[in-house]
C-alpha positions in Angstrom: 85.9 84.0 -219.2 83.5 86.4 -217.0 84.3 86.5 -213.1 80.9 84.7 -212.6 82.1 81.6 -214.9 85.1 81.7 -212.8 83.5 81.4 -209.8 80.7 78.7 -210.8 83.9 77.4 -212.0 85.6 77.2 -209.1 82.9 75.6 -206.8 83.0 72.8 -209.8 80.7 73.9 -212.5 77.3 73.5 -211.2 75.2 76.4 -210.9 73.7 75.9 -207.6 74.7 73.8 -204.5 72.2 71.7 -203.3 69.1 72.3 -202.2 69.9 69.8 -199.1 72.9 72.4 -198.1 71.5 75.2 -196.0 72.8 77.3 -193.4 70.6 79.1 -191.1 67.5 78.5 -192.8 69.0 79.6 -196.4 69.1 78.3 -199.5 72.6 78.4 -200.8 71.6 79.1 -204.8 74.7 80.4 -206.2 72.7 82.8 -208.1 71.8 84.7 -205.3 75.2 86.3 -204.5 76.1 90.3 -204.4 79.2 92.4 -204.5 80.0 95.0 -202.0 82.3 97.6 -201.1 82.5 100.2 -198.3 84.7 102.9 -197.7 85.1 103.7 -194.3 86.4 107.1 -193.1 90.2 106.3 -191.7 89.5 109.6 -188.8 85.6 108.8 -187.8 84.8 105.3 -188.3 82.4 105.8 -190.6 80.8 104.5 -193.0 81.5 107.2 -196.1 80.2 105.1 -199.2 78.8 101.7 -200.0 78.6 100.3 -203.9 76.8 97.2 -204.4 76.1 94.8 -207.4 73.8 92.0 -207.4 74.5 89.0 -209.7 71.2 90.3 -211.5 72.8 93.6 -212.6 71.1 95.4 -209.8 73.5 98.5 -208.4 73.2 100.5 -204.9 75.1 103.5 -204.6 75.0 105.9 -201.2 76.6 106.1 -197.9 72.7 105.0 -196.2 73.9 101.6 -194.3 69.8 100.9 -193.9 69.3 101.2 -197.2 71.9 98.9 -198.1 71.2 96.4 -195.8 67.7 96.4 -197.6 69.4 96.1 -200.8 71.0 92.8 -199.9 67.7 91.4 -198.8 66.9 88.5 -200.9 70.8 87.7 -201.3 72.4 84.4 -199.8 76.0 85.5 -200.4 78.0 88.7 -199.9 80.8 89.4 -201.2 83.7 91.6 -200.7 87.5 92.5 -201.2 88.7 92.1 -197.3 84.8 92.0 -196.5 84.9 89.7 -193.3 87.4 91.3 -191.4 86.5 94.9 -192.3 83.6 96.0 -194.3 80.7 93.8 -192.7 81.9 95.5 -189.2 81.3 98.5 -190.4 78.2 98.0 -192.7 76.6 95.0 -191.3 77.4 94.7 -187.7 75.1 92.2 -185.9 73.4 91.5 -189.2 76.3 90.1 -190.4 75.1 86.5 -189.7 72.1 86.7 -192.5 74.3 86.1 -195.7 77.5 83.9 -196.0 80.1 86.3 -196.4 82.4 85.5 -199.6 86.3 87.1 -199.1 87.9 87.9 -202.8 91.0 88.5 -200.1 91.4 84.8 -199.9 89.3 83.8 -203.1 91.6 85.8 -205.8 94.4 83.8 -205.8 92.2 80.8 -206.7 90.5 82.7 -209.3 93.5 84.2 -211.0 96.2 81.3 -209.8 98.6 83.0 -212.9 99.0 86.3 -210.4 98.8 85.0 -206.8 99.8 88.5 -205.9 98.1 91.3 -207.6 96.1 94.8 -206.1 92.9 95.6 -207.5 92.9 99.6 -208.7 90.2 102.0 -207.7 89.8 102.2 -212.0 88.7 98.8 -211.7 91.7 97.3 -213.7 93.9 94.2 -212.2 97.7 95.2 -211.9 99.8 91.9 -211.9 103.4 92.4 -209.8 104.3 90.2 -212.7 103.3 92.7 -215.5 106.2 94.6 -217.2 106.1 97.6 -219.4 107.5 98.3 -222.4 
């Protein structure tokens, strides 16, 4: 099962909210979502690289903050691995309050309730405590 049937999944299987549901002014399609991470510089404070992915397929790739900010234009959701409490400071600031910020901090454990306790890898594989190695 793909991470996007897992999380259409989880909000019980219908593709979009409805229409009735909005937030600001936005329409909360479930379609218009994006992945994000930013890696800040532990010394300066700043922002070093941003990787984004819309839903679409669309990637953005550079350390430009305004050009990723344009990038998530059109997006309702945002979401990111410890995204609300550390990479929209740094990459959204004020702006923050445009998209509905998605934690996978606090969403993982629903969508993987086999390894409630698991680090993601920068080589993009999942590594279970709960593995073992023969």
């Amino acid at each position: 099962m793909s991470i996007w049937s897992r999380i259409i999944e989880s909000i019980g299987g219908e593709e979009k909210i409805p229409s009735d549901s909005l937030r600001n002014g936005v329409s909360h399609d479930s379609s218009r979502y994006a992945f994000v991470d930013v890696e800040v510089g532990v010394k300066d404070g700043k922002v070093h690289d941003v990787g984004a992915l819309k839903w679409d397929g669309a990637t953005f790739h550079s350390a430009n903050k305004r050009e990723a900010v344009q990038f998530l234009e059109g997006v309702d959701y945002v979401c990111g691995h410890n995204i609300i409490h550390h990479d929209a400071k740094y990459l959204l600031g004020d702006e923050a309050k445009k998209w509905v910020l998605v934690d996978t901090l606090y969403v993982s454990p629903l969508l993987f309730p086999e390894r409630p306790y698991h680090h993601l890898l920068k080589d993009d594989k999942l590594l279970s405590e709960h593995i073992t190695v023969h």
